[in-house]
N, CA, C and O atoms as CSV, one atom per row, in Angstrom:
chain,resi,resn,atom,element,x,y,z
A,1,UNK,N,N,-4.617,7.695,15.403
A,1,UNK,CA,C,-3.687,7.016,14.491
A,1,UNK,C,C,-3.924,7.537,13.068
A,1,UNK,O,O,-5.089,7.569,12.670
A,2,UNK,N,N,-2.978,7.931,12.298
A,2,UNK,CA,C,-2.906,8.381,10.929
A,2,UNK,C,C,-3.593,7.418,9.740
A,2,UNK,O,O,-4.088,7.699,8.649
A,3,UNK,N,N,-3.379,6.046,10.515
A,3,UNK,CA,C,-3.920,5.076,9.258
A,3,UNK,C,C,-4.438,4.121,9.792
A,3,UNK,O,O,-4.131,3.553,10.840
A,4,UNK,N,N,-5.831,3.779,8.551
A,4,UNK,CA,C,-6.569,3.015,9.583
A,4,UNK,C,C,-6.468,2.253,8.317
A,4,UNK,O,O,-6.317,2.640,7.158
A,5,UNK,N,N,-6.676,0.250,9.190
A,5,UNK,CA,C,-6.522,-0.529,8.074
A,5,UNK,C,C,-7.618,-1.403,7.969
A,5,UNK,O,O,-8.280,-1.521,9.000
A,6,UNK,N,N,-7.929,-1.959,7.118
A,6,UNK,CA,C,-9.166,-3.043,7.555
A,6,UNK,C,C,-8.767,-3.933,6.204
A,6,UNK,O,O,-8.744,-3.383,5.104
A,7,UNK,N,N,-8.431,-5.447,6.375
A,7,UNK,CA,C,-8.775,-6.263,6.135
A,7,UNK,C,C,-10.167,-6.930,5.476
A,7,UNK,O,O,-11.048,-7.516,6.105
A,8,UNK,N,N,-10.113,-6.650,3.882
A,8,UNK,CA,C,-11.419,-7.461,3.512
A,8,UNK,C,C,-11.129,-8.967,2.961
A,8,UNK,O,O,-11.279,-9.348,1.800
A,9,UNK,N,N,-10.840,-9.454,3.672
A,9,UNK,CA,C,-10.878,-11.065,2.838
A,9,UNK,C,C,-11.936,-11.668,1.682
A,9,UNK,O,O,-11.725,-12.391,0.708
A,10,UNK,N,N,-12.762,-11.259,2.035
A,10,UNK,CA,C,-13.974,-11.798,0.716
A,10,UNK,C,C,-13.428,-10.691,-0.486
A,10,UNK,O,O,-14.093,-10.527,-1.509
A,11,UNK,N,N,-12.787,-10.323,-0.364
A,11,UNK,CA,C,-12.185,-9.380,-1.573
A,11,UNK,C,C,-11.150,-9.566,-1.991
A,11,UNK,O,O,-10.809,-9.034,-3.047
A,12,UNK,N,N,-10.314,-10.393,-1.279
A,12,UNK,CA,C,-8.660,-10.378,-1.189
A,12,UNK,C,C,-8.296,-8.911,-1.495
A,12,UNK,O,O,-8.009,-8.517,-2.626
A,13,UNK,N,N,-8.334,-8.064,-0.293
A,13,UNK,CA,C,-7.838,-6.792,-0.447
A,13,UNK,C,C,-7.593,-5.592,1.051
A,13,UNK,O,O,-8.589,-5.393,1.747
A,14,UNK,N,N,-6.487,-4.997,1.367
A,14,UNK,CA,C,-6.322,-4.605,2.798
A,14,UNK,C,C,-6.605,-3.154,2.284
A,14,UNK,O,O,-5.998,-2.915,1.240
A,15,UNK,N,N,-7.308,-2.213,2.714
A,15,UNK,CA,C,-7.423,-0.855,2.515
A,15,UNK,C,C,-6.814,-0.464,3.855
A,15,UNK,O,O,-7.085,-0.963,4.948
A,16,UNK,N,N,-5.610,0.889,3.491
A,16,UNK,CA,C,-5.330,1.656,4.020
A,16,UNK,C,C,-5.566,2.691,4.171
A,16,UNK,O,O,-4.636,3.277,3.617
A,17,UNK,N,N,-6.629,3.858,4.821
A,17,UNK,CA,C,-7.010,4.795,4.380
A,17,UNK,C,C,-5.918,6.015,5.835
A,17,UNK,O,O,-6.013,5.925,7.059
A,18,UNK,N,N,-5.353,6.631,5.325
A,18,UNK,CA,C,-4.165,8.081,5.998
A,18,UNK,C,C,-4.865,8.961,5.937
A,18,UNK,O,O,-5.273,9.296,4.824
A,19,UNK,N,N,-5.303,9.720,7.177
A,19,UNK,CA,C,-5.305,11.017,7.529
A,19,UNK,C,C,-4.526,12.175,8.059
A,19,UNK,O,O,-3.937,11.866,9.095
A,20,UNK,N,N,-4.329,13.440,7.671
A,20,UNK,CA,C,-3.529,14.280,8.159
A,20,UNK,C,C,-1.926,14.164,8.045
A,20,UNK,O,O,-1.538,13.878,6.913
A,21,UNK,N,N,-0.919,14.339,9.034
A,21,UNK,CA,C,0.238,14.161,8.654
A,21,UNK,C,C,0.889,12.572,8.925
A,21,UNK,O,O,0.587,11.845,9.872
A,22,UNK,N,N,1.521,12.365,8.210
A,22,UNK,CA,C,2.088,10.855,7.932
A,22,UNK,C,C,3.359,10.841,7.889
A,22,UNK,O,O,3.984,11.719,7.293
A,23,UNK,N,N,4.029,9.680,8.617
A,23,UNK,CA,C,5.305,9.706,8.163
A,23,UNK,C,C,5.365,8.591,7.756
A,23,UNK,O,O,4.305,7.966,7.806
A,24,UNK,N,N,6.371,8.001,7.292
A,24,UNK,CA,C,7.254,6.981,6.960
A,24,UNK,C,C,7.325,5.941,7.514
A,24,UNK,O,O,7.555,4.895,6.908
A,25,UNK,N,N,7.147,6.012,8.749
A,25,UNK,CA,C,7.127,5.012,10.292
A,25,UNK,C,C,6.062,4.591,10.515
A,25,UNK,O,O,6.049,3.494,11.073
A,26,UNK,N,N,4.434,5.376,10.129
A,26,UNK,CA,C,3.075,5.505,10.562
A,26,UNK,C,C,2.630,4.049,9.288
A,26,UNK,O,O,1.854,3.109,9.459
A,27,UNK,N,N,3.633,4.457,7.861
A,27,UNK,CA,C,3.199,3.682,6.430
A,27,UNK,C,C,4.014,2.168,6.973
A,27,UNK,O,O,3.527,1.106,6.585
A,28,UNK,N,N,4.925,2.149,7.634
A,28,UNK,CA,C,5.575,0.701,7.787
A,28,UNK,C,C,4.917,0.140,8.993
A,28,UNK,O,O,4.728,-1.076,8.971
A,29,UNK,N,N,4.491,0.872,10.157
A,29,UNK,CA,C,3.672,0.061,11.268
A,29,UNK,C,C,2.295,-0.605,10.624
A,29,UNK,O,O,2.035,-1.802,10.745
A,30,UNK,N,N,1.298,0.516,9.795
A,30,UNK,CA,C,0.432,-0.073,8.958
A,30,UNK,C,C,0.302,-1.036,7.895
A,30,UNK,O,O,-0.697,-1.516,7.359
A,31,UNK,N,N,1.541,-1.212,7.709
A,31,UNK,CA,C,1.859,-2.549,6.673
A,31,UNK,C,C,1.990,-3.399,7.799
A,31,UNK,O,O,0.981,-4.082,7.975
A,32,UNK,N,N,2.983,-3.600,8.695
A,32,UNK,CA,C,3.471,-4.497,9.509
A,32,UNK,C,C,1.710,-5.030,10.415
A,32,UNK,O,O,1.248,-6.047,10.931
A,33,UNK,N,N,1.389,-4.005,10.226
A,33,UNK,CA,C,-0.126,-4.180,11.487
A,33,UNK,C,C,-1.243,-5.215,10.278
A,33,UNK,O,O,-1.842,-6.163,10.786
A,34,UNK,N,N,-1.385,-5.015,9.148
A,34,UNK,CA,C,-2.114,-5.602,8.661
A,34,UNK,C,C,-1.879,-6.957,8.101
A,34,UNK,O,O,-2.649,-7.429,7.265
A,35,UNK,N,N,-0.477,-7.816,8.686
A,35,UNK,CA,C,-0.167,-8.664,8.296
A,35,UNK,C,C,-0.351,-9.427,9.594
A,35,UNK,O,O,-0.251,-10.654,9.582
A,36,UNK,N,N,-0.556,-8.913,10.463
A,36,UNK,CA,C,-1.277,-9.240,11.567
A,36,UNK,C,C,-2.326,-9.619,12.053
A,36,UNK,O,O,-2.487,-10.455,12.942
A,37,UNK,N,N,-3.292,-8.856,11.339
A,37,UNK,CA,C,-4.811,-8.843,11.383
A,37,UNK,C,C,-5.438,-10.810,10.930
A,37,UNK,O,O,-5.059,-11.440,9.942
A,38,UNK,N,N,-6.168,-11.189,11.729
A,38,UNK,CA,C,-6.229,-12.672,11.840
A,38,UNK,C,C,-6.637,-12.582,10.205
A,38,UNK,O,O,-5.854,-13.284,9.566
A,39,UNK,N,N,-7.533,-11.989,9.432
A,39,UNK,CA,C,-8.117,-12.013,8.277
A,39,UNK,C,C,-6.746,-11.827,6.734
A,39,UNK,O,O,-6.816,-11.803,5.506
A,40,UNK,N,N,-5.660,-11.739,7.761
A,40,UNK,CA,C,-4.631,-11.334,6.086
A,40,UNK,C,C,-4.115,-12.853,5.743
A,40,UNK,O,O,-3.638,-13.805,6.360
A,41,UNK,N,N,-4.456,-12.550,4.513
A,41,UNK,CA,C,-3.482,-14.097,3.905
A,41,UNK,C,C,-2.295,-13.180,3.076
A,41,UNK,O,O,-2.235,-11.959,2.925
A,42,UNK,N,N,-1.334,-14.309,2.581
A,42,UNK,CA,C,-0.228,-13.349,1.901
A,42,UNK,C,C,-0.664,-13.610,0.676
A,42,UNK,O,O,-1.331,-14.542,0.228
A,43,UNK,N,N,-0.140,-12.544,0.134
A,43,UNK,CA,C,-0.614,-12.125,-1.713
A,43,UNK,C,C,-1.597,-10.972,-1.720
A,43,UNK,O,O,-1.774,-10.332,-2.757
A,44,UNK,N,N,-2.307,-10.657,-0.490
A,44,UNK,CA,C,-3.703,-9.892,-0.552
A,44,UNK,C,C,-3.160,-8.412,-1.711
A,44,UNK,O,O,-2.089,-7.815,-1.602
A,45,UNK,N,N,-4.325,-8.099,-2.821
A,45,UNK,CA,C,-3.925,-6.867,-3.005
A,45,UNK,C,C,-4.171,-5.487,-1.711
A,45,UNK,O,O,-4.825,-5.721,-0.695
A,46,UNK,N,N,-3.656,-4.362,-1.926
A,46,UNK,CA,C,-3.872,-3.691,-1.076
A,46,UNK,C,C,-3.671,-1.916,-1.862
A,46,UNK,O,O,-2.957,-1.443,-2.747
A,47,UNK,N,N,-4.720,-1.396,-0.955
A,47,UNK,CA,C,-5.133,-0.111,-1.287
A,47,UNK,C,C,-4.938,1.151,-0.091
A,47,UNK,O,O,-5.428,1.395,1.011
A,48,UNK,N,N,-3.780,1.874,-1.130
A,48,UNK,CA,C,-3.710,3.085,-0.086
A,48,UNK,C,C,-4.396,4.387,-0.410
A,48,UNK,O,O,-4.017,5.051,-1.375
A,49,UNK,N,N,-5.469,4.804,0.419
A,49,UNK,CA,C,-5.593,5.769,0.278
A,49,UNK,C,C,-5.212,7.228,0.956
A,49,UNK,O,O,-5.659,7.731,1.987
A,50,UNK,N,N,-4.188,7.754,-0.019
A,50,UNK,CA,C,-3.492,9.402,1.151
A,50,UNK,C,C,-4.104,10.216,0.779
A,50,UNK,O,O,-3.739,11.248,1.342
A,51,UNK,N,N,-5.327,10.498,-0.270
A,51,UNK,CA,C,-6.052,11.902,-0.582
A,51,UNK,C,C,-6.246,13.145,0.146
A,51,UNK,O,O,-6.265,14.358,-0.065
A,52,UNK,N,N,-6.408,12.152,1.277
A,52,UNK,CA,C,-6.419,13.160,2.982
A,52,UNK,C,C,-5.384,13.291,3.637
A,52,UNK,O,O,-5.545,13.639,4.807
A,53,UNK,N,N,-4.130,13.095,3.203
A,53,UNK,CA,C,-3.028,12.806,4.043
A,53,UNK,C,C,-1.760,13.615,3.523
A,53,UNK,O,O,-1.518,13.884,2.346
A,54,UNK,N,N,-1.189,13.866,4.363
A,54,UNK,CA,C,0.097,14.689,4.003
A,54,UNK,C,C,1.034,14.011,4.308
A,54,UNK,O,O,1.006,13.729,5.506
A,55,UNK,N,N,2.237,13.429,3.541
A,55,UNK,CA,C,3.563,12.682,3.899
A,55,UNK,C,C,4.723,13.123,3.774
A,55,UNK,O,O,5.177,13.896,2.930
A,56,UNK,N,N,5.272,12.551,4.748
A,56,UNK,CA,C,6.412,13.545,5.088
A,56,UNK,C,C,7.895,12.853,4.829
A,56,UNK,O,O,7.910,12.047,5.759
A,57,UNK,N,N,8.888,12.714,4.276
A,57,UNK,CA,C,9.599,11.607,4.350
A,57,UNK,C,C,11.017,12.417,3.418
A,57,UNK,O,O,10.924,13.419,2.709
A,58,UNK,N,N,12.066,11.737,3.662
A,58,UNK,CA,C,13.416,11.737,3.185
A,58,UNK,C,C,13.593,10.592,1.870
A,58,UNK,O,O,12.952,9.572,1.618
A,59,UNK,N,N,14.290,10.984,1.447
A,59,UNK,CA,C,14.625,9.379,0.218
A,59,UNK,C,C,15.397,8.486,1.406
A,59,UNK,O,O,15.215,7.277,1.256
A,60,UNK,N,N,15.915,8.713,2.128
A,60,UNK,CA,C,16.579,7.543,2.958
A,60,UNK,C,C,15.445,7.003,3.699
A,60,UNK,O,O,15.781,6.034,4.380
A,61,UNK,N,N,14.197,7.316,3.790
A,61,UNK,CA,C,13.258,7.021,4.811
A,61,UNK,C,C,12.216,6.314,3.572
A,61,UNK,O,O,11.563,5.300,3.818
A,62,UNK,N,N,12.173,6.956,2.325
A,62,UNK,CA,C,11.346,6.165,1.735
A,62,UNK,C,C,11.903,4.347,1.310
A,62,UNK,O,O,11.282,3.285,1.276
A,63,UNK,N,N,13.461,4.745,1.021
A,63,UNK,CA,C,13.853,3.503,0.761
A,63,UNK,C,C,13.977,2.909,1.804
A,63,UNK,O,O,14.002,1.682,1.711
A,64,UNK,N,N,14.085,3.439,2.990
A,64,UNK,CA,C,13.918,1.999,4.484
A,64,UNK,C,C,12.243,1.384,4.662
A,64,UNK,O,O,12.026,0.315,5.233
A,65,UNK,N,N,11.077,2.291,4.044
A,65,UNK,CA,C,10.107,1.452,3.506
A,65,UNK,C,C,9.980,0.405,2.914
A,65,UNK,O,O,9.192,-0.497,3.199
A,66,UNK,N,N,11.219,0.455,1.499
A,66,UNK,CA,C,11.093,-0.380,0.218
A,66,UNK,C,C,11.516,-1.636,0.880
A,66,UNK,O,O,10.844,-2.667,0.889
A,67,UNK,N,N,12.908,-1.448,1.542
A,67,UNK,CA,C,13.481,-2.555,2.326
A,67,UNK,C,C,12.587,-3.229,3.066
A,67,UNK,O,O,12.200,-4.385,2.892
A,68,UNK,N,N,12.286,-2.496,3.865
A,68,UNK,CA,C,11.190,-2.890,4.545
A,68,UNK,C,C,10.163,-4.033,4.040
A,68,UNK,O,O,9.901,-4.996,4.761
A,69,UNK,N,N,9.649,-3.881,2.873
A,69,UNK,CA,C,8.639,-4.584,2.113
A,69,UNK,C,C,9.550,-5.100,1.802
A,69,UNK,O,O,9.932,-5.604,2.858
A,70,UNK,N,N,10.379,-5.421,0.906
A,70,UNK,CA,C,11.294,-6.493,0.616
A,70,UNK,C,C,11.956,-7.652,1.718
A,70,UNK,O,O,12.009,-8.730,1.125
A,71,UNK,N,N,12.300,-7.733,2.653
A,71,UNK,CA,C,12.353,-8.291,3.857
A,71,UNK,C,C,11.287,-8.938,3.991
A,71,UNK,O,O,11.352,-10.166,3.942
A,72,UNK,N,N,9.943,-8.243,4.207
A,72,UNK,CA,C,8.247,-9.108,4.582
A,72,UNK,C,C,8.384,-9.821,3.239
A,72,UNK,O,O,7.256,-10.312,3.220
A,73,UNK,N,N,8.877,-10.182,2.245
A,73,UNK,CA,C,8.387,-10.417,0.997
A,73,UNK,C,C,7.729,-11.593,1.757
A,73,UNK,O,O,6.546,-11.405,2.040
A,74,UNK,N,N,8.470,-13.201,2.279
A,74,UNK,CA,C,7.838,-14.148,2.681
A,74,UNK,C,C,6.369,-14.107,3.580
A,74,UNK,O,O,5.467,-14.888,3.273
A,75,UNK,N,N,6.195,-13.080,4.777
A,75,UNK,CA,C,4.984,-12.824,5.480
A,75,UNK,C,C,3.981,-12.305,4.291
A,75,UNK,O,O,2.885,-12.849,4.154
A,76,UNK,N,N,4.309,-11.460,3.617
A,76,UNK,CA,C,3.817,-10.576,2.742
A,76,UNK,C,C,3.102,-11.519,1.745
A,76,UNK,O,O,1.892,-11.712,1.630
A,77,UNK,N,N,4.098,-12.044,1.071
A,77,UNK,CA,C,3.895,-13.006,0.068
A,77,UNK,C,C,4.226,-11.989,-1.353
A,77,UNK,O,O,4.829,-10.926,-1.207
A,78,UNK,N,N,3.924,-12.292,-2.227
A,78,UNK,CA,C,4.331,-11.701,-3.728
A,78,UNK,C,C,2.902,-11.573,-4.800
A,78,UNK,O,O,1.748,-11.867,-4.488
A,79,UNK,N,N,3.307,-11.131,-5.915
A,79,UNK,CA,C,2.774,-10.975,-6.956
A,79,UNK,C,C,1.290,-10.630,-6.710
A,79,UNK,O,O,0.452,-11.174,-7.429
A,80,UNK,N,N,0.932,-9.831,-5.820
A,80,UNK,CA,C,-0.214,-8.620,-5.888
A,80,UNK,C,C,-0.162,-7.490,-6.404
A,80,UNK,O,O,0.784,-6.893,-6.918
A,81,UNK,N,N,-1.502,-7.132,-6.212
A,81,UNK,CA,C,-1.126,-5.761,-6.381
A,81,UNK,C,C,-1.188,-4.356,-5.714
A,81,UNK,O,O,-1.873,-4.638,-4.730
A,82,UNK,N,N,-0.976,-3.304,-5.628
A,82,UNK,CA,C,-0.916,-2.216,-4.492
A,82,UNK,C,C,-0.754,-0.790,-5.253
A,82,UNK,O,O,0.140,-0.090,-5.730
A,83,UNK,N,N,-2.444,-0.786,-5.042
A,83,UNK,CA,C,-2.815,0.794,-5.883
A,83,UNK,C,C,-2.623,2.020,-4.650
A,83,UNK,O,O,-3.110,1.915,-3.524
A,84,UNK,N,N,-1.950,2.986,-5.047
A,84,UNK,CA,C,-2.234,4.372,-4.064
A,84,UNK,C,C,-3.142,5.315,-4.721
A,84,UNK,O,O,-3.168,5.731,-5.879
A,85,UNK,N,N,-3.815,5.532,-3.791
A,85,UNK,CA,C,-4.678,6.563,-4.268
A,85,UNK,C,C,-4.326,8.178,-3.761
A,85,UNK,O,O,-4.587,8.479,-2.596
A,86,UNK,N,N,-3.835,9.010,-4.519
A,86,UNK,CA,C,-3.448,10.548,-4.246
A,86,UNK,C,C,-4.215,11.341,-5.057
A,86,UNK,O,O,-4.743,11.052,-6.131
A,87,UNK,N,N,-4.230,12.542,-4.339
A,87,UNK,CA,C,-4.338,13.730,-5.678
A,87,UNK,C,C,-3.322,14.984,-5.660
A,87,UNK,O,O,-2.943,15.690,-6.595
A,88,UNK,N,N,-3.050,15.021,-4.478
A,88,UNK,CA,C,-1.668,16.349,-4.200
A,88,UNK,C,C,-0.527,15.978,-5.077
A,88,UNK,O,O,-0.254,14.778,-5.092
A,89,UNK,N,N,0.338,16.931,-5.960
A,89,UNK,CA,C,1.343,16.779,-6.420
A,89,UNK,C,C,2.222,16.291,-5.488
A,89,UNK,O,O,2.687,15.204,-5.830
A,90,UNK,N,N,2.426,16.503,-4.944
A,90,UNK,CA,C,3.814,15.952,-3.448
A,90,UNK,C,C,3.531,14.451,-3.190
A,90,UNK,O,O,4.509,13.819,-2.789
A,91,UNK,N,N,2.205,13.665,-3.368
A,91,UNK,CA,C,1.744,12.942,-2.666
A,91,UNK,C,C,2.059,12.092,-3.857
A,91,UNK,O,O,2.775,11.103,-3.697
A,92,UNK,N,N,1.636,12.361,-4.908
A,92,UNK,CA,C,1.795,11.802,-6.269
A,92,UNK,C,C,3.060,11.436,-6.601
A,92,UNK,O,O,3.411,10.260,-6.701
A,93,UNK,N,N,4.043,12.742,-6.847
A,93,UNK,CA,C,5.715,12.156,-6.733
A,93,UNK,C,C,6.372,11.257,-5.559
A,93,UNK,O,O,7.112,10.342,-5.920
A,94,UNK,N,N,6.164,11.445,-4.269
A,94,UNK,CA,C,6.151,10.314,-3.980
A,94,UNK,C,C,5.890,8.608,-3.931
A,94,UNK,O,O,6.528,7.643,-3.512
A,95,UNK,N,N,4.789,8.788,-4.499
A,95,UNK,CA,C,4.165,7.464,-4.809
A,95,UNK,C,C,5.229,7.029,-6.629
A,95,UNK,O,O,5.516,5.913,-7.062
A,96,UNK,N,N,5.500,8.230,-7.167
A,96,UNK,CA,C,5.935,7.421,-8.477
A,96,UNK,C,C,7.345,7.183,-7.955
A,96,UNK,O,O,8.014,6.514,-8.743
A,97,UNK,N,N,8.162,7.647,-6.531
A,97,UNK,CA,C,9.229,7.675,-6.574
A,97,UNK,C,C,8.763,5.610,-6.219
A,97,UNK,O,O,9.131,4.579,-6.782
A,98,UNK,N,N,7.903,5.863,-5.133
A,98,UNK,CA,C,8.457,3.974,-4.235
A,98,UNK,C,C,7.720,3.293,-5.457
A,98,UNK,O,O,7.573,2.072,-5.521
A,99,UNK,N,N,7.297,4.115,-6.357
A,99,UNK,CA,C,6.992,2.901,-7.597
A,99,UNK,C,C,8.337,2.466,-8.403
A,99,UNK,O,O,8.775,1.355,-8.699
A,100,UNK,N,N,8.648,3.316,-8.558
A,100,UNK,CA,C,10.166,3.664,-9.122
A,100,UNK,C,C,11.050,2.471,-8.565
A,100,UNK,O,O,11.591,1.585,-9.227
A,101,UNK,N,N,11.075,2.693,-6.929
A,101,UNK,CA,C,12.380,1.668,-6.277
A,101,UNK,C,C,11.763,0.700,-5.853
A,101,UNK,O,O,12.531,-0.072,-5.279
A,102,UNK,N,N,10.477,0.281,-5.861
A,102,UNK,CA,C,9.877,-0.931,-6.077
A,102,UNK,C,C,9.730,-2.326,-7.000
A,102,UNK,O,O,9.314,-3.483,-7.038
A,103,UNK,N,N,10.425,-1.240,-7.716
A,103,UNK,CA,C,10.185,-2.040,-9.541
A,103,UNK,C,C,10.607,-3.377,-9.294
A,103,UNK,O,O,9.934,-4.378,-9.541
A,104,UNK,N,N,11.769,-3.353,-8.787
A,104,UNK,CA,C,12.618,-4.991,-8.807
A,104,UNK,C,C,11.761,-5.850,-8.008
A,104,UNK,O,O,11.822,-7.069,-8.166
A,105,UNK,N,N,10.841,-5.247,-7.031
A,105,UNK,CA,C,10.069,-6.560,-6.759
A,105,UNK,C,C,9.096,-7.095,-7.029
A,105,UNK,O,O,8.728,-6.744,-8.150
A,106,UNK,N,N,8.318,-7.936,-6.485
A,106,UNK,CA,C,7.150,-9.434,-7.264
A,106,UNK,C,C,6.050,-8.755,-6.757
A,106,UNK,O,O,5.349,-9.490,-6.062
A,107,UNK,N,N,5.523,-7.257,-6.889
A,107,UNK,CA,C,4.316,-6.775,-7.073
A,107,UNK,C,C,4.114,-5.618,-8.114
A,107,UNK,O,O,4.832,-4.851,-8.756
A,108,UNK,N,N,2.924,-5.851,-7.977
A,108,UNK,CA,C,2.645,-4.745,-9.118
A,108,UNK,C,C,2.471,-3.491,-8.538
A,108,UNK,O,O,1.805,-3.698,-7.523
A,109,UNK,N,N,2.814,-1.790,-8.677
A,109,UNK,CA,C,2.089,-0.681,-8.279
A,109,UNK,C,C,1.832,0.175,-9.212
A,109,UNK,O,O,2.604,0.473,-10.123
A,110,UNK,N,N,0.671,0.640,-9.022
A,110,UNK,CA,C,-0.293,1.695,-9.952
A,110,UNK,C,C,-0.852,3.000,-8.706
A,110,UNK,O,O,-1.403,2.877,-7.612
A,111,UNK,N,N,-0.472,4.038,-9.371
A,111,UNK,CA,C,-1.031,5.119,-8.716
A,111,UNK,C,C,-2.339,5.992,-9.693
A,111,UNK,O,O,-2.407,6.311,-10.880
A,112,UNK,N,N,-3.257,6.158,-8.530
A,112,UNK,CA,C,-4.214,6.605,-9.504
A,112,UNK,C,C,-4.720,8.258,-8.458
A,112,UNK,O,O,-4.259,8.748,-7.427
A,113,UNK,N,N,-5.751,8.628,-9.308
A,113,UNK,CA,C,-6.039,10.194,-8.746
A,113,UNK,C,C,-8.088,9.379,-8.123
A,113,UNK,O,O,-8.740,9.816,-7.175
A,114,UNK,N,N,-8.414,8.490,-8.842
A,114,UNK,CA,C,-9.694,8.413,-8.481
A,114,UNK,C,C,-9.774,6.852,-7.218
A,114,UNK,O,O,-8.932,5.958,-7.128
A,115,UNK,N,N,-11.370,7.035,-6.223
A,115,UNK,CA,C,-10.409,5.700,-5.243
A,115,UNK,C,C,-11.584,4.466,-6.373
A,115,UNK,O,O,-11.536,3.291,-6.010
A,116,UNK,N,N,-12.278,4.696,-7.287
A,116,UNK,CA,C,-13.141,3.773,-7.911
A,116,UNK,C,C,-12.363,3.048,-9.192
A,116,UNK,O,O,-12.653,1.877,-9.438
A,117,UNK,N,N,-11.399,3.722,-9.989
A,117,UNK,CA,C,-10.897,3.151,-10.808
A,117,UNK,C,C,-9.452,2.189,-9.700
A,117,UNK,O,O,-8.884,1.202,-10.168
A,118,UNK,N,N,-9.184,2.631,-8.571
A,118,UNK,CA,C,-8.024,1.727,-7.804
A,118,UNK,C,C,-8.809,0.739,-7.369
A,118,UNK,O,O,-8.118,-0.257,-7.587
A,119,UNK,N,N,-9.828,0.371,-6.885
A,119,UNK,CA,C,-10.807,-0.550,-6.541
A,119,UNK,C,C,-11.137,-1.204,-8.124
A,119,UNK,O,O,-11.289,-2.422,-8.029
A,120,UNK,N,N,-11.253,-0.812,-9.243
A,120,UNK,CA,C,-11.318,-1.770,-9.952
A,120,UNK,C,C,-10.153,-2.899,-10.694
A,120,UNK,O,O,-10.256,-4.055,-11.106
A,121,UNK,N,N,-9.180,-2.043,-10.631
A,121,UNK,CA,C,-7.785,-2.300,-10.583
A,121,UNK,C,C,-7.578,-3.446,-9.967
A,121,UNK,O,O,-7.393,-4.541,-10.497
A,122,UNK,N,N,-7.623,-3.080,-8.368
A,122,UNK,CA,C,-7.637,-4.751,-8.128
A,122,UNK,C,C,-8.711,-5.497,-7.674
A,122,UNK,O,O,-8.555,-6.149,-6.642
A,123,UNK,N,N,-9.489,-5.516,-8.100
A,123,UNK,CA,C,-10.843,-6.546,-7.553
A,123,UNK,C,C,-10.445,-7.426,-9.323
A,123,UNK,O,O,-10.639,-8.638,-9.424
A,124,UNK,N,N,-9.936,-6.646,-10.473
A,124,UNK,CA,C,-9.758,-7.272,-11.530
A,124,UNK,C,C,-8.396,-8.346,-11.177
A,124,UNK,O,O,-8.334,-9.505,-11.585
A,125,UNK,N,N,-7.719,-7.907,-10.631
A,125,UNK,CA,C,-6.223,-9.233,-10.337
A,125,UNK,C,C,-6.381,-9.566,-8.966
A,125,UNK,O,O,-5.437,-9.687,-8.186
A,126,UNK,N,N,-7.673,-9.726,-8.655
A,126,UNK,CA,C,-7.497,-10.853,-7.329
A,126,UNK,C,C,-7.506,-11.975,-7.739
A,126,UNK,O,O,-8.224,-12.499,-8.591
A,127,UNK,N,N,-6.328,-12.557,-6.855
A,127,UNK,CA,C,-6.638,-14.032,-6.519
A,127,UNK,C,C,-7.489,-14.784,-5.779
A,127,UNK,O,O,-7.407,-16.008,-5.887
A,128,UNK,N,N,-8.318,-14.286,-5.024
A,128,UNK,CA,C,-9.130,-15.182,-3.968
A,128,UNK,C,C,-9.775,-16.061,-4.609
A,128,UNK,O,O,-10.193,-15.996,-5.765
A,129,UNK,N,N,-9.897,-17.226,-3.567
A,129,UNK,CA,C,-10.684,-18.372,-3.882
A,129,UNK,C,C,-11.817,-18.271,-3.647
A,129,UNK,O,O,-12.569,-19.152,-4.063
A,130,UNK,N,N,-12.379,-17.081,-2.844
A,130,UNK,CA,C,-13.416,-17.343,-2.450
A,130,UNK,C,C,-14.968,-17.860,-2.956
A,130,UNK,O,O,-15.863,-18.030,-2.128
């Protein structure tokens, strides 16, 4: 599997970490899969990391993502946040594009090049109670 997810609750935070080639379908089963995971509450921030990953996608395929997340908004929940972590130019414009058509909704996204400053990012706007 291209993406592996794990659920940290004592963090309020889902890391996604992508290997190799990725599509579009691989990024929406891994969202859909971690809302699953007995440990997700909604709001969790969440962290993608593609450093290792190559993505492959159409603008009609990135925006059936966006939809995608917009639809879960209720499972999902709102107003987190969701850092990607890239360093490939390709990987990067992508990420500013679904930042781009993301905008209108109730999360925050930040793309960064390092995975320690995206981990501080959101461990700073968690909500957990824990």
């Amino acid at each position: 599997m291209p993406v592996v997810t794990r659920v940290h609750p004592e963090e309020n935070i889902i890391v996604h970490r992508a290997t190799g080639q990725l599509e579009i379908d691989d990024i929406t089963r891994a969202f859909d899969n971690a809302m699953a995971d007995p440990d997700f509450r909604p709001g969790m921030n969440s962290l993608w990391d593609l450093r290792n990953a190559a993505v492959h996608s159409s603008p009609d395929k990135l925006q059936e993502l966006v939809t995608h997340v917009a639809l879960s908004r209720d499972r999902r929940g709102t107003r987190y946040r969701l850092a990607i972590v890239a360093q490939d130019s390709v990987l990067l414009m992508l990420a500013d594009i679904f930042k781009a058509l993301t905008g209108p909704l109730s999360f925050e996204v930040r793309i960064f090049r390092d995975d320690d400053e995206a981990w501080n990012w959101l461990r700073q706007g968690s909500t957990s109670a824990a």
